[in-house]
C-alpha positions in Angstrom: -7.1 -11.4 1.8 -9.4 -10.7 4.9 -8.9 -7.8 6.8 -7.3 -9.1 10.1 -4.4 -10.5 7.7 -3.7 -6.9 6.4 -3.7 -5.4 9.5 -1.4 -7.9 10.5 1.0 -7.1 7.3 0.3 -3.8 8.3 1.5 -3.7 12.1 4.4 -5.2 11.1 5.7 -2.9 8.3 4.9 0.2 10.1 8.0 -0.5 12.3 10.5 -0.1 9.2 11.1 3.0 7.8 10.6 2.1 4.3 6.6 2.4 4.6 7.2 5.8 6.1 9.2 7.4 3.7 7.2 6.0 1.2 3.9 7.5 2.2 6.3 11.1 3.1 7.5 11.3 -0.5 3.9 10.6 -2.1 2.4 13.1 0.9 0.4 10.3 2.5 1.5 10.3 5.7 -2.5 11.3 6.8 -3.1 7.8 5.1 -0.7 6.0 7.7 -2.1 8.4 10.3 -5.4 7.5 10.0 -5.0 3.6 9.8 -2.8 3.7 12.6 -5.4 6.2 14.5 -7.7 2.9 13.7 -6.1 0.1 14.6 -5.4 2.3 18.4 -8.9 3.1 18.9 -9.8 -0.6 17.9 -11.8 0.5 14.8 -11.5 -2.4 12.5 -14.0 -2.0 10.2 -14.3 -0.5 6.3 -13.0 2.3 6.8 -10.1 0.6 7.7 -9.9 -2.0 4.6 -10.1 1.0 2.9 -7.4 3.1 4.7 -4.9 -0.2 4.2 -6.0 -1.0 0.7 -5.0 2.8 -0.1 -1.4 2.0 1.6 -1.5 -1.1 -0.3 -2.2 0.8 -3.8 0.7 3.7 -2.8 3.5 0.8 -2.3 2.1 -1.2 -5.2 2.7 2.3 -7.4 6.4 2.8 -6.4 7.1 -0.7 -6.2 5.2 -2.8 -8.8 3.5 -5.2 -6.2 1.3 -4.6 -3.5 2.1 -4.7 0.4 -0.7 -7.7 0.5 1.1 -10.0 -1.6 0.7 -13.5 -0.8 3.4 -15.8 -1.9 1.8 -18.8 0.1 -1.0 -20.6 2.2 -1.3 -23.3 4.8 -4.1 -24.6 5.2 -4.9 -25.2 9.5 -3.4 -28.2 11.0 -5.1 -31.5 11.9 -7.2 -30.9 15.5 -5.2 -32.4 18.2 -6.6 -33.3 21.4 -3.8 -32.5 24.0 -2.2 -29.5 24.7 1.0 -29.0 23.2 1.7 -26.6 25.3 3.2 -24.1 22.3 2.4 -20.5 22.5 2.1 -17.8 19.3 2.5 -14.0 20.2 -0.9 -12.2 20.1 -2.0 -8.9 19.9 -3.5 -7.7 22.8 -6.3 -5.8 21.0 -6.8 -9.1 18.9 -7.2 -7.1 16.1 -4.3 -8.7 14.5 -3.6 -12.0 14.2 -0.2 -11.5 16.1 3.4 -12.1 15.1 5.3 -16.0 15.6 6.0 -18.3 18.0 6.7 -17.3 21.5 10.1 -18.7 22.2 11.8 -19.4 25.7 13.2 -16.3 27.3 12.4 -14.1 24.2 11.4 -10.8 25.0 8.0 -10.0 24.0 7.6 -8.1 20.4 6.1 -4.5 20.6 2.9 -3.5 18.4 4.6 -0.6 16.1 0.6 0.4 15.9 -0.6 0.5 18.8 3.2 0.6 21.0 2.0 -2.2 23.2 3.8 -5.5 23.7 2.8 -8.4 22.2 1.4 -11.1 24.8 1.9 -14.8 24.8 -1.2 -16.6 23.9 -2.5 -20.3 22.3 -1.5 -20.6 18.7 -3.7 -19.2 16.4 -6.5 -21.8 14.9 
């Protein structure tokens, strides 16, 4: 799994509290700390992977699977030559690879990394 896809499973679990107890009751909270620290200061790099694949090992030792699990893949739609005008939430960093379809009137999704909102931008190739 590349590493913009596990921040992105990361972002998104770091707004439930399972991920936090978790890392409280195996005294890893730095571990979240320090990825989170990361992701803020847009330092995506190995230290990073490593950080996450950490996180990924904790859950995958209380749980039996690892936070990275993939179930499934699509591969990337046909090209298209017009502009369908849809829109996928982003991060505004671009350090993840953002969170669904923007929907009409929905209020934009916050980062639980970084705490900033999510912007609307083209769908993700």
């Amino acid at each position: 799994m590349d590493l913009v896809t596990k921040v992105t499973v990361f972002c998104r679990e770091l707004g439930e509290e399972t991920l936090q107890n978790l890392a409280a009751t195996q005294q890893k909270e730095e571990l979240l700390r320090r990825a989170q620290d990361a992701i803020q200061a847009g330092q995506v790099g190995p230290g990073l992977e490593a950080d996450l694949d950490a996180v990924d090992a904790m859950v995958k030792q209380e749980y039996g699977q690892g936070l990275f699990l993939v179930t499934r893949g699509f591969g990337p739609l046909p090209p298209y030559r017009g502009d369908t005008g849809a829109q996928w939430w982003t991060c505004p960093r671009h350090v993840c690879s953002g969170r669904g379809r923007v929907q009409p009137s929905q209020h934009p999704p916050v980062c639980a990394a970084t705490g900033q909102e999510l912007i609307p931008g083209p769908l993700p190739e």
